[in-house]
N, C-alpha and C positions, 0 to 999 in steps of 0.2 A: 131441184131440191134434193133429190134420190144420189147418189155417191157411188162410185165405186171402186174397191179396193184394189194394191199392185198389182191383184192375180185377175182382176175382172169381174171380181162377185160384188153382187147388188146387196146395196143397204139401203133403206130408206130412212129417213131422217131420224134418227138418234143418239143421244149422246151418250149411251148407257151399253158397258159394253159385255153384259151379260145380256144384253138382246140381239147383238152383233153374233154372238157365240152361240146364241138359237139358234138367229138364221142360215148359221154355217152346217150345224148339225142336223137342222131340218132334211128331213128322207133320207139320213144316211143312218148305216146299221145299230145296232143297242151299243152303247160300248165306245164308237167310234170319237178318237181323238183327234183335234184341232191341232196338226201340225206345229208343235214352237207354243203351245198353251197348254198351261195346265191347270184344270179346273175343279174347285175341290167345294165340298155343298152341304149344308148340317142345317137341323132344325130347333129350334129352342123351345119355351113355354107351351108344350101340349100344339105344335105347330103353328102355334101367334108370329113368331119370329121364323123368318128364314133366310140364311146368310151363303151368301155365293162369292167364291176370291176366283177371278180371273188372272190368274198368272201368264205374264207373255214372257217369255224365257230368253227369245233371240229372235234374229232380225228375218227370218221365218215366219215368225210369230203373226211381227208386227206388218209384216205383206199379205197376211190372211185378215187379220183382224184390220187393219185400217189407223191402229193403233200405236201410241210409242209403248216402248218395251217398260214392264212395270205391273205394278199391283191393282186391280182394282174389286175394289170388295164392295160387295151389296148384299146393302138391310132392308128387304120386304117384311113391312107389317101395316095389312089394312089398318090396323087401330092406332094408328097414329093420324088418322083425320079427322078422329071422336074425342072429344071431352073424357080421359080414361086416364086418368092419372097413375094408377099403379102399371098401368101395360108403359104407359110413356116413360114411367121414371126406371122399367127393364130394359129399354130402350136405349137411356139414356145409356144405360151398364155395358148392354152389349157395340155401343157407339162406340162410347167412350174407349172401348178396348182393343176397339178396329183401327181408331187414331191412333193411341200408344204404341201399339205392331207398327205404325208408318213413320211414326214422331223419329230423328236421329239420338245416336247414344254419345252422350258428350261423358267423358272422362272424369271429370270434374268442375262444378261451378254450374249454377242454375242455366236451364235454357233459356235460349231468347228468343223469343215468339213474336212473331205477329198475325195477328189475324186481318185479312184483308172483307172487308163487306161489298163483293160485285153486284152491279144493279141497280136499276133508276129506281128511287124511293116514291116517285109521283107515281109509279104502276104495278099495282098491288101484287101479280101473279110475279111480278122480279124486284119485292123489296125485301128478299128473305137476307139475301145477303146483309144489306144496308140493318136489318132489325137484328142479325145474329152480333153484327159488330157490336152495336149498342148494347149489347147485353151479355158479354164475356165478361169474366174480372180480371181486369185491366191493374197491374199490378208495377209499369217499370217506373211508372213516376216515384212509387213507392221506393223502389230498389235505389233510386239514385238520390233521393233527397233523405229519407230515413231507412235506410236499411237495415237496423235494431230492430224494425217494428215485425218484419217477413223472418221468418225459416227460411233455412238455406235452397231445401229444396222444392220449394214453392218460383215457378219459373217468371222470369221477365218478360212481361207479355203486355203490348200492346194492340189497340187496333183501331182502325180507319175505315170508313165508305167511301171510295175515290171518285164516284155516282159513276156517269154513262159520257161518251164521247161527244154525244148532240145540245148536251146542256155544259159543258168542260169548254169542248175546243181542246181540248188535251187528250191524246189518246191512254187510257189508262193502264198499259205496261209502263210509257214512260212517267207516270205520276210513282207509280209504285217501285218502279226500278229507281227515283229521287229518295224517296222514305228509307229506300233498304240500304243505300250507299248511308246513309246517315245515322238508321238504327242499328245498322248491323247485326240483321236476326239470324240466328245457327239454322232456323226453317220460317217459312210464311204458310199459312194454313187459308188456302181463299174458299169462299163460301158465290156458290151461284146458282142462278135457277138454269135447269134445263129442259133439256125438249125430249119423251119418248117416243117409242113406237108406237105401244099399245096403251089403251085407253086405261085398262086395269092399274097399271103402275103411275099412272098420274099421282102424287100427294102420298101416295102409299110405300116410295121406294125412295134410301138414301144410296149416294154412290161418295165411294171414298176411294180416293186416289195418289200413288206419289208421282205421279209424269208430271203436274204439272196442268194450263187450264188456259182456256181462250173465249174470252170473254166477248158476250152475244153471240156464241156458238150457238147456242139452243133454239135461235127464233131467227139464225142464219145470218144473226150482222158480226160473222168472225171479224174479231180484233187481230193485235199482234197476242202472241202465246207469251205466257206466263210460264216458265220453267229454270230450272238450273242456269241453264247455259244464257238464259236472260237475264235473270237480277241476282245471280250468284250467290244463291243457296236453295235450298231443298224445296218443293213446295209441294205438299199435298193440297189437293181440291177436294171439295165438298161441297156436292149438288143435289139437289130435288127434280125430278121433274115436275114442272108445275102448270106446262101445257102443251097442248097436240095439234100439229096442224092439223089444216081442213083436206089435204088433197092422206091425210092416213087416216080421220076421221072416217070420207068415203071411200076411200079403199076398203076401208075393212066392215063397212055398209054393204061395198057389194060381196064381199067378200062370203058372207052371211047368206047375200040373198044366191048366189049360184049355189053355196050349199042347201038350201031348201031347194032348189033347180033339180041339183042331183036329185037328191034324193027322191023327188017325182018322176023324174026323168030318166030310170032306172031301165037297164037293157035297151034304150033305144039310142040313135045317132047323137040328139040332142046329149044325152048323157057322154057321150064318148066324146062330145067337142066340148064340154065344162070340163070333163078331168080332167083335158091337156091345158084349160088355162090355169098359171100359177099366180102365185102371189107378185110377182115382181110385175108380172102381167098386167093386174090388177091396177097397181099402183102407178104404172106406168101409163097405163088407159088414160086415171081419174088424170094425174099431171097433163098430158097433153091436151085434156079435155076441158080441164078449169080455167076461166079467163085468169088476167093477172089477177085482177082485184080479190078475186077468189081466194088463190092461191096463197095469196100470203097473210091470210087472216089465220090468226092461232085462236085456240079455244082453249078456257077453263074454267075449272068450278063455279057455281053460282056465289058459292059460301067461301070463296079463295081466300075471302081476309080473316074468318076463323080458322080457318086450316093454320095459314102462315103464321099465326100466332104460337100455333102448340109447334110445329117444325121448328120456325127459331128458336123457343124454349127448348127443346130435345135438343136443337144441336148446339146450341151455346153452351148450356150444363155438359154436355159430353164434351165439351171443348174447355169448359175448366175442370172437370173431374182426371181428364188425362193430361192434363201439360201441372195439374198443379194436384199432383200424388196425396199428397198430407191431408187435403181439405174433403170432407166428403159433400153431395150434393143440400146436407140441409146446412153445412159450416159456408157454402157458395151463393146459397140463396138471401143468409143474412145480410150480406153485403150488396148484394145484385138486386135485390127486388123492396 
């Protein structure tokens, strides 16, 4: 399950890769830069919002990181798993501005969008994608049938749930590399659930990307990759984590319990053989320890199917407030809701 990158450094299972850029910086000096990354970090609303752009610069970078070369910026805020309507709809502002910075600059003439919805709609913790589709304002049927009715710069946007490979028989680059020869989008914008590290960033952290996105990465059933050089245009991702496996669950169980170890076990041997075990250690232990059946069981919230409700809502508004300029979030909702 656990990875490791060109150089040899351990990751355990994540798709977020302001946790990858932890683990790099983890025990090295204050200050100390990630080789080919550059990392830049700001706080918003009284610390509610907090936003990280991992920049990979060159193919340096991308041998450190595990990563294709590219943007990827992340939105932590616990309060987007509560019922908090004004934290959500700041949310949506600072979302919505993270996409705009990724969206391409066309010269002239509305964009053409698509929104792709990744994920099986029958399983709650992966139908964010499938519920963000359903709820963008879908606007190109408009453009080609009445076009008097839109502003110019109100963009051509459609969108799809292409579902999952096991209920298809179709693997879903080639469903969507079919749509985009046909639609002809200037960018595709895909929306999926992912897998993090850490338990805290579950439901509470967006990742917004333009490399590009590989569907059933998060729970390890990688598809083929969604990128440029595959359906020939742009494609930013946009993912949740929305659940943890079980062998990072007890990793970081025991992780907990050798640090209460320490800390009893202070000045003695016992203590000097816990400080040399480290986290990869850890991790490494629980995997070769978990039967299969174990192993591949993912964990999330009890309450996943209200979370997923306000996440689709936050990212669908953010995904018509920036592809369609003119309209603000209560001119979107008229139509949408």
């Amino acid at each position: 399950m656990e990875k490791n990158n060109e150089k040899g450094n351990f990751f355990p299972r994540t798709d977020l890769a302001i946790e990858i850029s932890d683990l790099l910086r983890l025990d090295q000096a204050e200050g100390y830069q990630i080789p080919g990354v550059e990392i830049t970090e700001k706080t918003l609303e009284e610390g509610e919002i907090h936003i990280t752009r991992v920049r990979i610069l060159n193919e340096e970078g991308q041998q450190q990181m595990g990563k294709a070369k590219g943007d990827y910026i992340t939105i932590e805020c616990s309060g987007i798993k509560q019922n908090n309507p004004s934290l959500h709809e700041r949310v949506i502002d600072t979302l919505s501005q993270a996409i705009g910075s990724l969206l391409p600059k066309k010269k002239e003439g509305p964009l053409n969008v698509l929104v792709i919805g990744l994920g099986n709609r029958f399983a709650t913790p992966d139908t964010l994608g499938p519920k963000v589709a359903n709820q963008v304002f879908v606007t190109r049927h408009i453009a080609l049938k009445a076009p008097e009715l839109i502003e110019d710069d109100v963009a051509h946007l459609s969108s799809f749930a292409p579902s999952v490979m096991g209920l298809t028989g179709i693997e879903t680059a080639e469903i969507i590399r079919g749509v985009a020869e046909n639609v002809k989008p200037d960018c595709i914008i895909a929306i999926d659930a992912l897998a993090a590290r850490h338990v805290s960033r579950i439901n509470s952290t967006i990742q917004i990307s333009d490399t590009g996105i590989s569907p059933g990465a998060g729970v390890g059933n990688k598809r083929k990759e969604l990128n440029e050089s595959t359906v020939g245009c742009k494609v930013i991702a946009i993912g949740v984590p929305t659940v943890v496996d079980t062998a990072t669950l007890v990793s970081d169980t025991l992780s907990q319990i050798v640090q209460m170890l320490v800390q009893q076990a202070e000045h003695s041997p016992l203590f000097d053989m816990l400080q040399g075990v480290s986290e990869e250690d850890h991790y490494q232990l629980v995997q070769e320890s978990l039967g299969d059946e174990i192993r591949e069981l993912f964990v999330t919230p009890k309450e996943i199917d209200e979370i997923i409700e306000y996440l689709s809502s936050i990212i669908s508004n953010a995904i018509n407030i920036a592809v369609h300029p003119c309209m603000t979030l209560e001119d979107i909702n008229k139509y949408t809701y």
